[in-house]
PDB file of the backbone (N, CA, C, O) and the ligand in Angstrom, with CONECT records:
HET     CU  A 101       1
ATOM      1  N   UNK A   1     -15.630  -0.220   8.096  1.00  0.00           N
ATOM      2  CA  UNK A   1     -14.565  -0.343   7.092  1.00  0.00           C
ATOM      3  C   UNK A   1     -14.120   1.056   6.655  1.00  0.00           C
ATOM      4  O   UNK A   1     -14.931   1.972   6.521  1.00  0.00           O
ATOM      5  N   UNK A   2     -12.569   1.215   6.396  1.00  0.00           N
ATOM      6  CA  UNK A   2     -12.205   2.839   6.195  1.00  0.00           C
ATOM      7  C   UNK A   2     -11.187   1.962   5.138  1.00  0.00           C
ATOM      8  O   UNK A   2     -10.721   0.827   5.048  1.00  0.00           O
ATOM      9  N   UNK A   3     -11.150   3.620   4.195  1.00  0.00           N
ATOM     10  CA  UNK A   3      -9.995   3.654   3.703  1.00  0.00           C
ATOM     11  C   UNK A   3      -9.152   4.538   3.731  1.00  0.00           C
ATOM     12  O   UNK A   3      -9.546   5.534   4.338  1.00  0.00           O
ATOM     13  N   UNK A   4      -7.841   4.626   3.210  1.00  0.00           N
ATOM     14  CA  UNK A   4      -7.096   5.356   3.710  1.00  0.00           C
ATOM     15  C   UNK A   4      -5.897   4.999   2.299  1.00  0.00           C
ATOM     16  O   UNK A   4      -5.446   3.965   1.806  1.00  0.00           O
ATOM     17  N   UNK A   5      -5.717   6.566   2.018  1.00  0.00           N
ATOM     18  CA  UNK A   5      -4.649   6.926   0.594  1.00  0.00           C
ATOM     19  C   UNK A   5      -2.897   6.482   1.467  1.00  0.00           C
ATOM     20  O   UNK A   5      -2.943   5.920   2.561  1.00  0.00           O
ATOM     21  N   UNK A   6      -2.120   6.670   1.107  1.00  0.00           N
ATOM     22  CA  UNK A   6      -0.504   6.709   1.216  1.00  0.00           C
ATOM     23  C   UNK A   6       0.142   6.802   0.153  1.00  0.00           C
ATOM     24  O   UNK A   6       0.011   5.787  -0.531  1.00  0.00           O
ATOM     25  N   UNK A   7       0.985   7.813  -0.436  1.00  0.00           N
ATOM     26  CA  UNK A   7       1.858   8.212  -1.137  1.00  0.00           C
ATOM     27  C   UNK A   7       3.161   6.848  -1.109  1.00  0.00           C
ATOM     28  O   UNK A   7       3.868   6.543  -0.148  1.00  0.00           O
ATOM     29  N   UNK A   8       3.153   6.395  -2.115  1.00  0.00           N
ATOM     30  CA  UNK A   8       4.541   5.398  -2.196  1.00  0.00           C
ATOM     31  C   UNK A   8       5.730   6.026  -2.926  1.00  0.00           C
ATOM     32  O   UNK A   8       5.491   6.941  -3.713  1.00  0.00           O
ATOM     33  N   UNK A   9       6.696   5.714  -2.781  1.00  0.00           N
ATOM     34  CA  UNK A   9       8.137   6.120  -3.791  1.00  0.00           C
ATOM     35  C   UNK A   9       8.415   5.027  -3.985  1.00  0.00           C
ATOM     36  O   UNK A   9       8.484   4.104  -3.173  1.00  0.00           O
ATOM     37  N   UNK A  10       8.683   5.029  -5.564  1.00  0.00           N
ATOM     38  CA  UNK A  10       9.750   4.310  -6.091  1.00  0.00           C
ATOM     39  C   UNK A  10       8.606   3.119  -7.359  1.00  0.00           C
ATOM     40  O   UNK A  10       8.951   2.108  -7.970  1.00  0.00           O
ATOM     41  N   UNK A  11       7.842   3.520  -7.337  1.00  0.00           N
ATOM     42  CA  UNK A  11       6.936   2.223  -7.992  1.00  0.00           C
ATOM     43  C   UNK A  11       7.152   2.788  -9.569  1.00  0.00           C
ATOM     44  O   UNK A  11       6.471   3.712 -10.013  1.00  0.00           O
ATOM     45  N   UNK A  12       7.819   2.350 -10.068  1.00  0.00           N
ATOM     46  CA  UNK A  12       7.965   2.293 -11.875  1.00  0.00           C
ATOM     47  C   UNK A  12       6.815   1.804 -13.091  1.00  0.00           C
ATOM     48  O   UNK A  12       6.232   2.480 -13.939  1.00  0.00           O
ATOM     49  N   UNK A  13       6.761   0.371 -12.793  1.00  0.00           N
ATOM     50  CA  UNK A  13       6.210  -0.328 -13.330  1.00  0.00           C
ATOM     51  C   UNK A  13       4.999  -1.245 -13.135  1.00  0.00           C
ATOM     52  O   UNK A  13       4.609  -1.201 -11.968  1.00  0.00           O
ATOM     53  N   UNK A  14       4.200  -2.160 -14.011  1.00  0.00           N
ATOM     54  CA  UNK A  14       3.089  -3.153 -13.189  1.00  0.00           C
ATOM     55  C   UNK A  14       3.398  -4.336 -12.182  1.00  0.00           C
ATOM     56  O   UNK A  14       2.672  -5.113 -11.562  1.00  0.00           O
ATOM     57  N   UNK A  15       5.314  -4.087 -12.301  1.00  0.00           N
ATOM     58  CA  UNK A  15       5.882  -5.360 -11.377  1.00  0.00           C
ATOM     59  C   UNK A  15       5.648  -4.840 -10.356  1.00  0.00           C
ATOM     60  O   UNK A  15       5.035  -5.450  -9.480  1.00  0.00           O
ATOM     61  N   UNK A  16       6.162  -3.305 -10.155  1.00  0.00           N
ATOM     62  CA  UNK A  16       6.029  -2.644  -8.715  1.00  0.00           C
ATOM     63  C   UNK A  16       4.687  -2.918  -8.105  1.00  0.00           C
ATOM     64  O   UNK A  16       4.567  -3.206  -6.915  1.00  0.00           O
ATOM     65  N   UNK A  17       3.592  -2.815  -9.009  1.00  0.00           N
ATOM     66  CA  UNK A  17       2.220  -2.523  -8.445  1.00  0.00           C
ATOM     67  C   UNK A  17       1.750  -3.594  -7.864  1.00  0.00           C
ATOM     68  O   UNK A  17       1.170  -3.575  -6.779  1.00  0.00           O
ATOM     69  N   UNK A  18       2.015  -4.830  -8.696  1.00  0.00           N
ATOM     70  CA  UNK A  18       1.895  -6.453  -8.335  1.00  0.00           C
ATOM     71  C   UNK A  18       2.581  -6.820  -6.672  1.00  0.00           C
ATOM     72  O   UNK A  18       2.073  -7.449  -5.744  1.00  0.00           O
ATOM     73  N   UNK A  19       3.815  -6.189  -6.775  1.00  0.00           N
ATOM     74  CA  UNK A  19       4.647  -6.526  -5.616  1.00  0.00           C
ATOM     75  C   UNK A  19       3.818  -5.953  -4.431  1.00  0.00           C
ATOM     76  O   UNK A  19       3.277  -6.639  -3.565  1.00  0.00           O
ATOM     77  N   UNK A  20       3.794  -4.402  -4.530  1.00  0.00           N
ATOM     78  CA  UNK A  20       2.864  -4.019  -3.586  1.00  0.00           C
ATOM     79  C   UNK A  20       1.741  -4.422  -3.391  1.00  0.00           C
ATOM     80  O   UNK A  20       1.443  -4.744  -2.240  1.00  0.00           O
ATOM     81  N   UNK A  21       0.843  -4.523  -4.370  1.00  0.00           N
ATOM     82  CA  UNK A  21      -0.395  -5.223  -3.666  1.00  0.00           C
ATOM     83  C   UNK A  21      -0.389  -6.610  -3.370  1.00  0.00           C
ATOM     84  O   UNK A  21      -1.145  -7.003  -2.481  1.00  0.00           O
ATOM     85  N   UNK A  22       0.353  -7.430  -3.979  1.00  0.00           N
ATOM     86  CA  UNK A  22       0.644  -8.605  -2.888  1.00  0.00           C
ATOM     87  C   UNK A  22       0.588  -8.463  -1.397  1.00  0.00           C
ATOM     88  O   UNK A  22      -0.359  -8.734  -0.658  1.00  0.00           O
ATOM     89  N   UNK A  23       1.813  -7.972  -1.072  1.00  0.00           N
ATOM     90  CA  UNK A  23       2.413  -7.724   0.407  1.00  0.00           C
ATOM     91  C   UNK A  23       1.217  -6.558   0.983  1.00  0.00           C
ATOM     92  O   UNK A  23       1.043  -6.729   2.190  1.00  0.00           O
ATOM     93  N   UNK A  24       0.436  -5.527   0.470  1.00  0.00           N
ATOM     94  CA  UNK A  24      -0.842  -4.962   1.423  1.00  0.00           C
ATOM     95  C   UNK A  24      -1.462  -5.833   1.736  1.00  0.00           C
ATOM     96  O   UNK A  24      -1.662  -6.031   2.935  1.00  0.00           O
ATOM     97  N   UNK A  25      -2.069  -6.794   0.610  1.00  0.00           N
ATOM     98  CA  UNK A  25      -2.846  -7.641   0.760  1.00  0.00           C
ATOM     99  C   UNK A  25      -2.628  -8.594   2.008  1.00  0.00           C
ATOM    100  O   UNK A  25      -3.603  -8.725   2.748  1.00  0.00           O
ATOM    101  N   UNK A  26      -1.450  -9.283   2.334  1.00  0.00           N
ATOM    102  CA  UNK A  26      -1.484 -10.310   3.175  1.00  0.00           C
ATOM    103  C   UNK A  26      -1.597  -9.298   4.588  1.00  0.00           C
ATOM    104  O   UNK A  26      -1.072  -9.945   5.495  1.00  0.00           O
ATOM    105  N   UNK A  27      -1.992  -8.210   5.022  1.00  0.00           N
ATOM    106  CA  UNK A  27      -2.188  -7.611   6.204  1.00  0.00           C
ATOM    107  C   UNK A  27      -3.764  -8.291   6.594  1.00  0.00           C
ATOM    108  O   UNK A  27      -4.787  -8.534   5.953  1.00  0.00           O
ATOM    109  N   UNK A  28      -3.352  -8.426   7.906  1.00  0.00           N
ATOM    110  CA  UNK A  28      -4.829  -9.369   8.355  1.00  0.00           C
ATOM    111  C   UNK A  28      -6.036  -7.913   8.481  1.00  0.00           C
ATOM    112  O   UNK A  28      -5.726  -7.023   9.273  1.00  0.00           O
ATOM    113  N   UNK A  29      -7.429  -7.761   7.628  1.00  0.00           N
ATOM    114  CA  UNK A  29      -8.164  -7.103   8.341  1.00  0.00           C
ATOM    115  C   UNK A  29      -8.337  -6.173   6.431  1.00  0.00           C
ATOM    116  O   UNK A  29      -9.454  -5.766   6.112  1.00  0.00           O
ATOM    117  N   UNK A  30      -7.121  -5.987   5.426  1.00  0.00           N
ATOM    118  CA  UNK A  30      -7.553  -6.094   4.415  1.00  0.00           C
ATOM    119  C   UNK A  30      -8.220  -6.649   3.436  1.00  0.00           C
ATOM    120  O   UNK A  30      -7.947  -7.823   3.184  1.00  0.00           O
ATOM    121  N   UNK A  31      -9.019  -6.120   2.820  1.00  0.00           N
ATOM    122  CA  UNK A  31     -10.270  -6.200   1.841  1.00  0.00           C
ATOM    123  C   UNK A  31     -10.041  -6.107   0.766  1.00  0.00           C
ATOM    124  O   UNK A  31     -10.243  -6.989  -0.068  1.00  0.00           O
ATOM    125  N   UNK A  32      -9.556  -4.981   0.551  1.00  0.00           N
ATOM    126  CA  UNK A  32      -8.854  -3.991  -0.956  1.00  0.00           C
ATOM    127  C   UNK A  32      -7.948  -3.706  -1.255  1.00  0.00           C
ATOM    128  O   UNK A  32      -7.526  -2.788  -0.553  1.00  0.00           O
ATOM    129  N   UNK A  33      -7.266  -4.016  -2.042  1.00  0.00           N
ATOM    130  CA  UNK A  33      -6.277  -2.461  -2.392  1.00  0.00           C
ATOM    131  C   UNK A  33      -5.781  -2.484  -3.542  1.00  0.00           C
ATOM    132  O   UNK A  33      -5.489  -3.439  -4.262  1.00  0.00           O
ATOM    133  N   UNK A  34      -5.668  -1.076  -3.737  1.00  0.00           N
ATOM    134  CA  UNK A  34      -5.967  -0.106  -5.227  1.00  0.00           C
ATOM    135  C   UNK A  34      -4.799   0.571  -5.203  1.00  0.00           C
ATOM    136  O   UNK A  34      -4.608   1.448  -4.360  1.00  0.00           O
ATOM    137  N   UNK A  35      -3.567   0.131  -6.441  1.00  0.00           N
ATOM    138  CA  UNK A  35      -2.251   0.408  -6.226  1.00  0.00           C
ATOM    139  C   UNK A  35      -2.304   1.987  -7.228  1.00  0.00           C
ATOM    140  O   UNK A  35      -2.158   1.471  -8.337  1.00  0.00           O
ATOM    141  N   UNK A  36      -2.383   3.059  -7.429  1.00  0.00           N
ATOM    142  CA  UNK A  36      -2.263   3.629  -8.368  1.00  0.00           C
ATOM    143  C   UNK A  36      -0.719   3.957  -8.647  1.00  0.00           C
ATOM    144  O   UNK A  36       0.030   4.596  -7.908  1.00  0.00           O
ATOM    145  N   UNK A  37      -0.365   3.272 -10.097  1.00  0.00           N
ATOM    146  CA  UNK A  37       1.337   3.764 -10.217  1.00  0.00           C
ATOM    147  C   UNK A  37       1.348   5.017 -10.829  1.00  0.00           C
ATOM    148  O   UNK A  37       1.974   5.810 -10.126  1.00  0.00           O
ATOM    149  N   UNK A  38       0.780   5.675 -12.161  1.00  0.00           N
ATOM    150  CA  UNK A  38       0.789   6.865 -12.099  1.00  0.00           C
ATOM    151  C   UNK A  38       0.927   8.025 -11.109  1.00  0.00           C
ATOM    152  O   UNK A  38       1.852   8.835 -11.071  1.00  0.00           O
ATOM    153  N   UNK A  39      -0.474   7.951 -10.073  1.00  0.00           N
ATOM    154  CA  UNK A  39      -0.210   8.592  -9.168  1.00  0.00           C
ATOM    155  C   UNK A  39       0.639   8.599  -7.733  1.00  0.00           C
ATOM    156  O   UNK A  39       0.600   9.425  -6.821  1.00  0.00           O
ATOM    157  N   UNK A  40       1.461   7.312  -7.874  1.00  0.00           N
ATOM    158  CA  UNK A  40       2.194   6.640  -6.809  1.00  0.00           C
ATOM    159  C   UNK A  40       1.771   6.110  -5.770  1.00  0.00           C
ATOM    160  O   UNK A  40       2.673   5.771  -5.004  1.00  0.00           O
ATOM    161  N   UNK A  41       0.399   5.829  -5.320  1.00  0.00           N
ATOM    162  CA  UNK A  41      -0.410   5.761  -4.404  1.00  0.00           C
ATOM    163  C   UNK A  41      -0.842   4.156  -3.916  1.00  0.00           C
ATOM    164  O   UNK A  41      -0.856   3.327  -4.826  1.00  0.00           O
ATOM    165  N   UNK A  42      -1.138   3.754  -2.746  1.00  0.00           N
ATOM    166  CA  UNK A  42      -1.895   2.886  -2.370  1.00  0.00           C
ATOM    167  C   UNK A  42      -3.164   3.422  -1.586  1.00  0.00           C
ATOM    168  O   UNK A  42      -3.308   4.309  -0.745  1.00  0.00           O
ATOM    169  N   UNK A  43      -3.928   2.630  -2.129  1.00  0.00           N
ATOM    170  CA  UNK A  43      -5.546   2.913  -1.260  1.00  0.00           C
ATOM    171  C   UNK A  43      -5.906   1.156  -0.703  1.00  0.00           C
ATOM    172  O   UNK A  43      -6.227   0.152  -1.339  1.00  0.00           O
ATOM    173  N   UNK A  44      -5.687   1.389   0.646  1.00  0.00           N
ATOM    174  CA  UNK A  44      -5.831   0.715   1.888  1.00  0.00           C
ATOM    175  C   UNK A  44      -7.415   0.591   2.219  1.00  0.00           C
ATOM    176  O   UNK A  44      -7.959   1.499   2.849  1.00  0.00           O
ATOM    177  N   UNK A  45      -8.162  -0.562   1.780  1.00  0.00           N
ATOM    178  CA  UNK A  45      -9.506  -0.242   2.075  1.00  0.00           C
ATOM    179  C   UNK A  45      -9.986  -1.792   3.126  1.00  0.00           C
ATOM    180  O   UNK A  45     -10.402  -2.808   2.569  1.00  0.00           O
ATOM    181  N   UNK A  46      -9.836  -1.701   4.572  1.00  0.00           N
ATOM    182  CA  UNK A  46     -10.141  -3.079   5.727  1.00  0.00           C
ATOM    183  C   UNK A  46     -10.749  -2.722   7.137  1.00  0.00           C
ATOM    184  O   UNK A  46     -11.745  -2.001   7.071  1.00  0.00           O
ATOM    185  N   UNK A  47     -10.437  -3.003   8.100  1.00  0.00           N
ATOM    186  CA  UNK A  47     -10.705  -2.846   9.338  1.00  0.00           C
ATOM    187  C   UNK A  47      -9.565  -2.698   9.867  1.00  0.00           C
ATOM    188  O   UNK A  47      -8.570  -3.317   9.491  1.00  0.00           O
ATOM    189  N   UNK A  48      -9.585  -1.642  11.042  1.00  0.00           N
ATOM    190  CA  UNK A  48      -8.350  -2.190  12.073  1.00  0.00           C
ATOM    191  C   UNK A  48      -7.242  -2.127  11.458  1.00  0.00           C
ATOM    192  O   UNK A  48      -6.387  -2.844  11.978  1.00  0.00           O
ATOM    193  N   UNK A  49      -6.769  -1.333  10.200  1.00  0.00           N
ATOM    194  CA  UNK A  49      -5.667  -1.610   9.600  1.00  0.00           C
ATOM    195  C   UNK A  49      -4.482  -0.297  10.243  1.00  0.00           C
ATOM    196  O   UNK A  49      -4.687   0.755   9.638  1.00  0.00           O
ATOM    197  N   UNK A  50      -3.565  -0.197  11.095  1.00  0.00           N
ATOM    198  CA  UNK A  50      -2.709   0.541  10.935  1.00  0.00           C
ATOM    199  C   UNK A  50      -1.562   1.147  10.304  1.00  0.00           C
ATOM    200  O   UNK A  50      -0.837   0.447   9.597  1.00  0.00           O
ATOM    201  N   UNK A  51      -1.279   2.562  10.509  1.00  0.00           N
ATOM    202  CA  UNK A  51      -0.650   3.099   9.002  1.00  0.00           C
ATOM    203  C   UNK A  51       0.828   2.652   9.080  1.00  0.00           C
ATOM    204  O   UNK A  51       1.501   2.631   8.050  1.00  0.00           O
ATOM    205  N   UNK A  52       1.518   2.181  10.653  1.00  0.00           N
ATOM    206  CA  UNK A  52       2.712   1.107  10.671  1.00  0.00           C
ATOM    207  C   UNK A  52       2.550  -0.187   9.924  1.00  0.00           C
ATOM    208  O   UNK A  52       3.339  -0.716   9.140  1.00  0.00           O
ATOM    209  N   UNK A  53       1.785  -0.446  10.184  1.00  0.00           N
ATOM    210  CA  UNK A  53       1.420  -1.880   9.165  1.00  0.00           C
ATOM    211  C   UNK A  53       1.685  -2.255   7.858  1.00  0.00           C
ATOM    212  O   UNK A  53       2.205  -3.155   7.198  1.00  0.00           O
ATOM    213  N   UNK A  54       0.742  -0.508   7.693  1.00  0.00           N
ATOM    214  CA  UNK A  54       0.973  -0.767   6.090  1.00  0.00           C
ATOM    215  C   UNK A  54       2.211  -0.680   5.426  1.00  0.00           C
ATOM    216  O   UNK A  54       2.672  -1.383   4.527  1.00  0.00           O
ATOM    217  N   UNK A  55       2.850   0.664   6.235  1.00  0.00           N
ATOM    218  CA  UNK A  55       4.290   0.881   5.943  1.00  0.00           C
ATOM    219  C   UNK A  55       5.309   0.071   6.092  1.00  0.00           C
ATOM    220  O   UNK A  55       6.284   0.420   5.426  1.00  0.00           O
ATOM    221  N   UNK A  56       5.535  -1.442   7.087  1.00  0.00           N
ATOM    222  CA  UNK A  56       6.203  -1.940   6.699  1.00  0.00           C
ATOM    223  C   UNK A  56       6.378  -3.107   5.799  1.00  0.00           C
ATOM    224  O   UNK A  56       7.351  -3.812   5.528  1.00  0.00           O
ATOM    225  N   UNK A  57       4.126  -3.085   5.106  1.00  0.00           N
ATOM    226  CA  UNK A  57       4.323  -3.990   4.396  1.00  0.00           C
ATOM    227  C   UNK A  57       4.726  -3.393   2.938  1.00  0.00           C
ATOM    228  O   UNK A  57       4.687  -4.194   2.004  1.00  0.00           O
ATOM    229  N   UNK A  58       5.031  -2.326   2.723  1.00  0.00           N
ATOM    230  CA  UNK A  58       5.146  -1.339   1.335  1.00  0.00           C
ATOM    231  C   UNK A  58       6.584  -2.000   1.320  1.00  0.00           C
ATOM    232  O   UNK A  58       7.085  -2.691   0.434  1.00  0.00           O
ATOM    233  N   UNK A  59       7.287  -1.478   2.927  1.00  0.00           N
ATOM    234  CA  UNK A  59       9.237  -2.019   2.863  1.00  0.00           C
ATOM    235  C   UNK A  59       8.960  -3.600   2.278  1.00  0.00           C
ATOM    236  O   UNK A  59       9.210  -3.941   1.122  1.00  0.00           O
ATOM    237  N   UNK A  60       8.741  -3.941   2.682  1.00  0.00           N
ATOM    238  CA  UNK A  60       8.622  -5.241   2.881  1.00  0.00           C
ATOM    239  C   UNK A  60       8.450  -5.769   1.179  1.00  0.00           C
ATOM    240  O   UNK A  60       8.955  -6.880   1.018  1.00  0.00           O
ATOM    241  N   UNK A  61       7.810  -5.148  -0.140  1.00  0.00           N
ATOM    242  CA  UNK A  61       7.560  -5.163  -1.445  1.00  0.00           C
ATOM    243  C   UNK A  61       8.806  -4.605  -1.607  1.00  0.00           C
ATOM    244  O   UNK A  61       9.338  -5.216  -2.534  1.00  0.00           O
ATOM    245  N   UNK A  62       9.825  -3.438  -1.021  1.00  0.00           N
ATOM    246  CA  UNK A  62      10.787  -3.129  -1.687  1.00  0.00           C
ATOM    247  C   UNK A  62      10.753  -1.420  -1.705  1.00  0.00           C
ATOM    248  O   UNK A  62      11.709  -0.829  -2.205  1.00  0.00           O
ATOM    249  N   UNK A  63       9.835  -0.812  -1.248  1.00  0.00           N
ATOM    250  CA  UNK A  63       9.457   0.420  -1.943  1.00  0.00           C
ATOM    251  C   UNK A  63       9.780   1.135  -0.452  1.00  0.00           C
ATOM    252  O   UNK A  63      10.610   0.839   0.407  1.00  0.00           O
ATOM    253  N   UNK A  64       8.815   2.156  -0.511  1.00  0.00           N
ATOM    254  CA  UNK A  64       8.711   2.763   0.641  1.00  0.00           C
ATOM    255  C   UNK A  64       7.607   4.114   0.583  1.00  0.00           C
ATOM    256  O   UNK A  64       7.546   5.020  -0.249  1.00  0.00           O
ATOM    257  N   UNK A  65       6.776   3.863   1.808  1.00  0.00           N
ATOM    258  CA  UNK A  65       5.864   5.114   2.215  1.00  0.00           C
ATOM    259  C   UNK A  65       6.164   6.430   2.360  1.00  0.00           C
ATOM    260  O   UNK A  65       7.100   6.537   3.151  1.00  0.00           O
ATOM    261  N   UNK A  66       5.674   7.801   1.826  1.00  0.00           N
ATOM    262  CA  UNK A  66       6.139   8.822   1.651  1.00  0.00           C
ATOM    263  C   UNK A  66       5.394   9.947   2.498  1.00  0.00           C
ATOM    264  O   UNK A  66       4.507  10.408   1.780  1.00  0.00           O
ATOM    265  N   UNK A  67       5.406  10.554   3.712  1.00  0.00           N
ATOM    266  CA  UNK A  67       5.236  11.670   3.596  1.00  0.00           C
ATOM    267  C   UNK A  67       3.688  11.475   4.403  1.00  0.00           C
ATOM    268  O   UNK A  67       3.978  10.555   5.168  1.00  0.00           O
ATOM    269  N   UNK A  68       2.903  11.648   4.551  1.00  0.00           N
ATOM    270  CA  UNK A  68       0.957  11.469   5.234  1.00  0.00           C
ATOM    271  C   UNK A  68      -0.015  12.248   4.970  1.00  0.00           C
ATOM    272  O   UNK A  68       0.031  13.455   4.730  1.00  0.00           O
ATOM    273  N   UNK A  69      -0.931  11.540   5.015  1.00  0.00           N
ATOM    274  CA  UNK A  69      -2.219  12.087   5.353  1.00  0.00           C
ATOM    275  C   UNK A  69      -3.163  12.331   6.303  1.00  0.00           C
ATOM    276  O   UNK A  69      -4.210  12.904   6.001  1.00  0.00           O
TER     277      UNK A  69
HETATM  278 CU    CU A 101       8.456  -1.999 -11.401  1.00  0.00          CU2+
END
């Protein structure tokens, strides 16, 4: 099991955070995830999870992935 940070844009509020971790969540092979809106961040914590994946499940909430690690 790994985890793995990603910088998000655009997350305002606890709606944003809700939205996003919804839509990480339904990725098959996730476990966790830890939306930080202050710091703009998702922490991706499953198996087998790729960083396309995640990114189009961030679009997919509305937002969008910023930039890597
Ligand atoms: Cu919001």
């Amino acid at each position: 099991m790994t985890s793995k940070t990603y910088d998000v844009a655009g997350m305002t509020c606890e709606h944003c955070v809700s939205a996003v971790t919804s839509e990480v969540s339904k990725i098959q092979g996730v476990s966790r995830v830890d939306v930080r809106l202050t710091e703009g961040t998702v922490t991706v914590t499953g198996d087998g999870i790729a960083d396309e994946t995640v990114r189009l499940a961030v679009e997919e909430a509305g937002y969008a992935v910023v930039g890597g690690h």
